[in-house]
VOVOBA-357237 format. One record per residue: residue in one letter; x, y, z of N, C-alpha, C in turn. Coordinates in steps of 0.1 Angstrom, whole numbers, padded with zeros to 4 digits, always signed. Example, Ala and Ser with C-alpha at 12.3 -4.5 7.8 and 13.67 -1.06 7.14 Angstrom:
<atoms>
A+0132-0057+0078+0123-0045+0078+0132-0033+0078S+0128-0022+0071+0137-0011+0071+0129+0000+0079
</atoms>
This chain:
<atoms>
X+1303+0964+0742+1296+0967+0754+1286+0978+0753X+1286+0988+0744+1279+0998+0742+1267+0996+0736X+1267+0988+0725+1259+0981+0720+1244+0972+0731X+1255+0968+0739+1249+0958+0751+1237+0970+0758X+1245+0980+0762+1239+0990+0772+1225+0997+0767X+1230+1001+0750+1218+1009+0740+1206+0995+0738X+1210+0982+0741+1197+0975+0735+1191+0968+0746X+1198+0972+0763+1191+0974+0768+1182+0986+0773X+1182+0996+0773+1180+1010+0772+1167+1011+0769X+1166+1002+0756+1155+1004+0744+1143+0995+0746X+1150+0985+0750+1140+0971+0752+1129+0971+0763X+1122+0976+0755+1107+0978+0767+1099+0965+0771X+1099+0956+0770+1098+0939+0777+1096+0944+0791X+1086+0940+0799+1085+0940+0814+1085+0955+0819X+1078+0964+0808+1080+0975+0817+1060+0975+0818X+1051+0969+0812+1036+0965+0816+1037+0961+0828X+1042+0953+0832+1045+0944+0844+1047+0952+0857X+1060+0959+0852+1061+0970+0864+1052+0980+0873X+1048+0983+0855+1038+0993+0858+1025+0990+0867X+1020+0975+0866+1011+0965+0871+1013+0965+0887X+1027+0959+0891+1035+0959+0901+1032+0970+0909X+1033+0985+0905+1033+0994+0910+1021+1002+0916X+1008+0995+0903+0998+1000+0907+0991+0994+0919X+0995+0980+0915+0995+0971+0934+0996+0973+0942X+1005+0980+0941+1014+0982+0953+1006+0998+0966X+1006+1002+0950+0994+1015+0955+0982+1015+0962X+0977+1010+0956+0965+1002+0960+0964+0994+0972X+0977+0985+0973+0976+0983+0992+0982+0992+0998X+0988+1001+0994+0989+1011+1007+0977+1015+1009X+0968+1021+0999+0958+1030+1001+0949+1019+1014X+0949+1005+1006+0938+0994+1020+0945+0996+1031X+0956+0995+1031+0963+0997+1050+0959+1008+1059X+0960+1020+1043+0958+1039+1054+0944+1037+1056X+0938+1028+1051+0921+1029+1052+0918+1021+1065X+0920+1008+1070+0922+0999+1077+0917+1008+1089X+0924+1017+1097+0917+1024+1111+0907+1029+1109X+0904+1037+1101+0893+1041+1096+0880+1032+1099X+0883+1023+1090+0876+1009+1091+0862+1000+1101X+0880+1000+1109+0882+0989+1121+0874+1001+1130X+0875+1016+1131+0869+1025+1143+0850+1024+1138X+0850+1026+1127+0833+1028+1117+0828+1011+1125X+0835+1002+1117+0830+0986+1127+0828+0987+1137X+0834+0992+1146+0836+0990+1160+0825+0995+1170X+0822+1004+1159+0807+1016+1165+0793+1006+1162X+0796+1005+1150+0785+0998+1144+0780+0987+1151X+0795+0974+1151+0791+0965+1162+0783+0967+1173X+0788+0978+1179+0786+0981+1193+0770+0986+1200X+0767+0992+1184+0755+0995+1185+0737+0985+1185X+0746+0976+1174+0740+0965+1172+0740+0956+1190X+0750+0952+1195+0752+0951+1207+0739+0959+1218X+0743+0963+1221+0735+0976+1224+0719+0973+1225X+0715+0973+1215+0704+0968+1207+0696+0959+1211X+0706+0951+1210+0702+0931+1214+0700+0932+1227X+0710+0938+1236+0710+0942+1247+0695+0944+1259X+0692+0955+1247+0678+0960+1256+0671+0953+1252X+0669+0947+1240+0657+0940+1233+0658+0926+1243X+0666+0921+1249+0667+0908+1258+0660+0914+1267X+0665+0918+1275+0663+0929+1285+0646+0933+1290X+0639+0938+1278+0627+0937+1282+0617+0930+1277X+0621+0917+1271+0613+0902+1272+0614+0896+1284
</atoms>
């Protein structure tokens, strides 16, 4: 049984992967905390564009 425990211990197989896994994982948290951010910068932008069209109809 000791044997069992020490060669898995050792056996680094699938620890790339993990590390892969992990960085993923990072990486969408970071897109989610960004997401409001986002969605508020869009929102202006659209709006201004909006806006825009608005008047430009407006005095044709």
């Amino acid at each position: 049984m000791t044997k069992l425990i020490n060669k898995l211990a050792r056996d680094r197989d699938g620890a790339t992967a993990i590390e892969y896994g992990l960085i993923a994982a990072f990486i969408a948290l970071a897109i989610v905390g960004a997401l409001p951010g986002i969605k508020t910068a869009l929102s202006g932008t659209f709006g201004k564009v909006n806006a825009q069209l608005t008047n430009a109809e407006a005095s044709n």
